[in-house]
C-alpha positions in Angstrom: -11.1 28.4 77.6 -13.5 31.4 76.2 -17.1 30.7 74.9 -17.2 32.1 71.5 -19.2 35.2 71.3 -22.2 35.1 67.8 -20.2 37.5 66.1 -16.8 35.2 66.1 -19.0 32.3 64.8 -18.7 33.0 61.1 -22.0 32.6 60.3 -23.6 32.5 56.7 -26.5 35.1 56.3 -29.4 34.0 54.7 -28.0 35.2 51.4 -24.7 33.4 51.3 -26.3 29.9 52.9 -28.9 30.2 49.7 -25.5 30.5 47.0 -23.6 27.9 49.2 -22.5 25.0 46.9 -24.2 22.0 49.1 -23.8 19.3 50.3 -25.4 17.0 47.8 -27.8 15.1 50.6 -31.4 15.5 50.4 -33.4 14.5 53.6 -36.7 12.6 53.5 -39.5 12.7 56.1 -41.6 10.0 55.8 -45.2 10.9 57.7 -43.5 12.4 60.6 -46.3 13.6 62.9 -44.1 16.1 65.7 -43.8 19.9 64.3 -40.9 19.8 66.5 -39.3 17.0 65.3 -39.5 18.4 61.5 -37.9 21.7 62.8 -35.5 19.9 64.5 -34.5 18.5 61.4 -34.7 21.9 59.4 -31.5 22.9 61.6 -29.9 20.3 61.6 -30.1 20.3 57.6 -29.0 24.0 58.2 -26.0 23.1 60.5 -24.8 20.8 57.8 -25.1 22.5 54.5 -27.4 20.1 53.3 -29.2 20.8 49.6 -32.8 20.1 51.0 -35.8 18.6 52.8 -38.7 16.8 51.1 -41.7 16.6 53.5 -44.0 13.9 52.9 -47.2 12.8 53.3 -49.6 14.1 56.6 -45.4 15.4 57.7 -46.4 19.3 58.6 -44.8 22.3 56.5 -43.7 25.7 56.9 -44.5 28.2 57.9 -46.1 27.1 61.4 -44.9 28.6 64.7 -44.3 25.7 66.2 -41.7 24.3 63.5 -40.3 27.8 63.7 -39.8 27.1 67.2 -36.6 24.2 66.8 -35.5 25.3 63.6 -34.7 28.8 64.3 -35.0 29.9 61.0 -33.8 27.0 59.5 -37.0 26.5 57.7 -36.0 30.3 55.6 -32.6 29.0 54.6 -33.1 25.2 53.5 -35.1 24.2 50.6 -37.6 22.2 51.0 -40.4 20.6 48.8 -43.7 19.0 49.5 -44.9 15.5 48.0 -48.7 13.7 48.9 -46.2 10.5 49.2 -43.4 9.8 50.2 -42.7 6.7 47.3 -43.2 10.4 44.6 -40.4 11.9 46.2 -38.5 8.7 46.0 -39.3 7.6 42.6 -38.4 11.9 41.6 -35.3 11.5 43.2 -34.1 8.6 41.5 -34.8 9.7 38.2 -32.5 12.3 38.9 -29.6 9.7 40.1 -29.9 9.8 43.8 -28.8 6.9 45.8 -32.1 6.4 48.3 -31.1 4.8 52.0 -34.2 4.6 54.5 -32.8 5.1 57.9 -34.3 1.6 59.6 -34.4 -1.5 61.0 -34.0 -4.1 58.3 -32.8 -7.2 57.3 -29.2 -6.6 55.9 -29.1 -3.3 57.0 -25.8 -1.6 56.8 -24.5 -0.5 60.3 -23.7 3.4 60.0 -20.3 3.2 60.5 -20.0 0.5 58.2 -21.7 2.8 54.9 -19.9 3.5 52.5 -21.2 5.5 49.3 -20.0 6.9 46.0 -18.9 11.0 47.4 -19.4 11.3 43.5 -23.2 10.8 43.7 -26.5 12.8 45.3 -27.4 10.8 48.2 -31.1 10.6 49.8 -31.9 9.3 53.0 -35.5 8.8 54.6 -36.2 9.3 58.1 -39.6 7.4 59.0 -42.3 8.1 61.1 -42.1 8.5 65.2 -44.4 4.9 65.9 -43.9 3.2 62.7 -40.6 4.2 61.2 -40.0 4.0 57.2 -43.0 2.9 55.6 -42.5 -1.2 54.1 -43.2 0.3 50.6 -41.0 3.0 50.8 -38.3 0.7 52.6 -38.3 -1.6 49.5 -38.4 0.9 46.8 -34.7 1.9 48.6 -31.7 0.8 47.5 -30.8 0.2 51.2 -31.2 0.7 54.6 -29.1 2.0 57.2 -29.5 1.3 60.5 -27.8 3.4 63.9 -26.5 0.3 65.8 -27.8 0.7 69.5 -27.4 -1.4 72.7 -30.0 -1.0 75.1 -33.1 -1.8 75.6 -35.5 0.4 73.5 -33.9 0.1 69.9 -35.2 3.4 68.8 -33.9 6.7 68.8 -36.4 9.8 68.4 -36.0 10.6 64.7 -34.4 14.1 65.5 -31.9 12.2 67.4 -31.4 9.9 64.7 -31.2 12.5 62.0 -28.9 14.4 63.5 -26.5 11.0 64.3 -27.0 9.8 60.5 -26.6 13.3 58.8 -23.2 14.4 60.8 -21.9 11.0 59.8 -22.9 11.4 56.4 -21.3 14.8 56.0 -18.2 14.1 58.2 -17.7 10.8 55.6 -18.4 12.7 52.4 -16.9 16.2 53.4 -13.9 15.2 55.2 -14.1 18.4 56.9 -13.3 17.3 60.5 
């Protein structure tokens, strides 16, 4: 076995990610506190092909050397929008026909593996913030949750840990690409 050198990566430049048909997901942080955390998600978003990021609330925005930091860059190829709250970005996105999931801990919660959405639709999920998770508002203004089943003792998963669960999922469902 031979590590792959960058150049034998296939890589998009910044260019060709921008014109990239995407993957019709948009990710929604909900007050997330940790620049890290935000570009954590940025390259995760990146990895996937995702079509954006809407940033909400007191969640910090680009540019900032510390987000620059875990996304890499990540932050120059996804798009990304700011809204004051995160219910604006919700009710925006359903008015354009997105199905809205918070990623939490609900009653009737779907399991993850258990999801199942129409591929033929945009799909939005919101990620919550480190302490409190999806706010109750936003969680019922949704049409469902999603929750990462988990067996030990803590029930939580750091929300760039979850994202990154949740989003591959998503895409490996939708895309069939692996």
């Amino acid at each position: 076995m031979r590590k792959l050198e960058m150049d034998e990566l296939n890589r998009l430049s910044v260019d060709e990610f921008k014109q990239s048909d995407k993957v019709p997901v948009v990710v929604v942080l909900d007050n997330i506190r940790s620049m890290h955390n935000v570009g954590s998600v940025f390259r995760t978003c990146d990895a996937f092909l995702l079509q954006a990021v809407y940033l909400c609330g007191y969640t910090p925005q680009p540019p900032h050397r510390d987000i620059h930091k875990t996304a890499l860059g990540a932050t120059e190829t996804v798009a990304w929008k700011y809204f004051p709250s995160t219910l604006e970005a919700v009710e925006q996105l359903k008015q354009e026909g997105y199905g809205i999931w918070a990623i939490e801990q609900v009653e009737n919660s779907v399991p993850l593996h258990r999801f199942k959405c129409n591929h033929q639709a945009p799909l939005a999920v919101v990620f919550g913030n480190e302490v409190t998770g999806v706010d109750a508002s936003v969680v019922k203004a949704c049409d469902g949750s999603i929750e990462i089943p988990q067996l030990g003792m803590k029930h939580s998963l750091n929300i760039s840990v979850a994202a990154g669960i949740v989003l591959w999922e998503l895409v490996r469902d939708r895309e069939k690409l692996f």
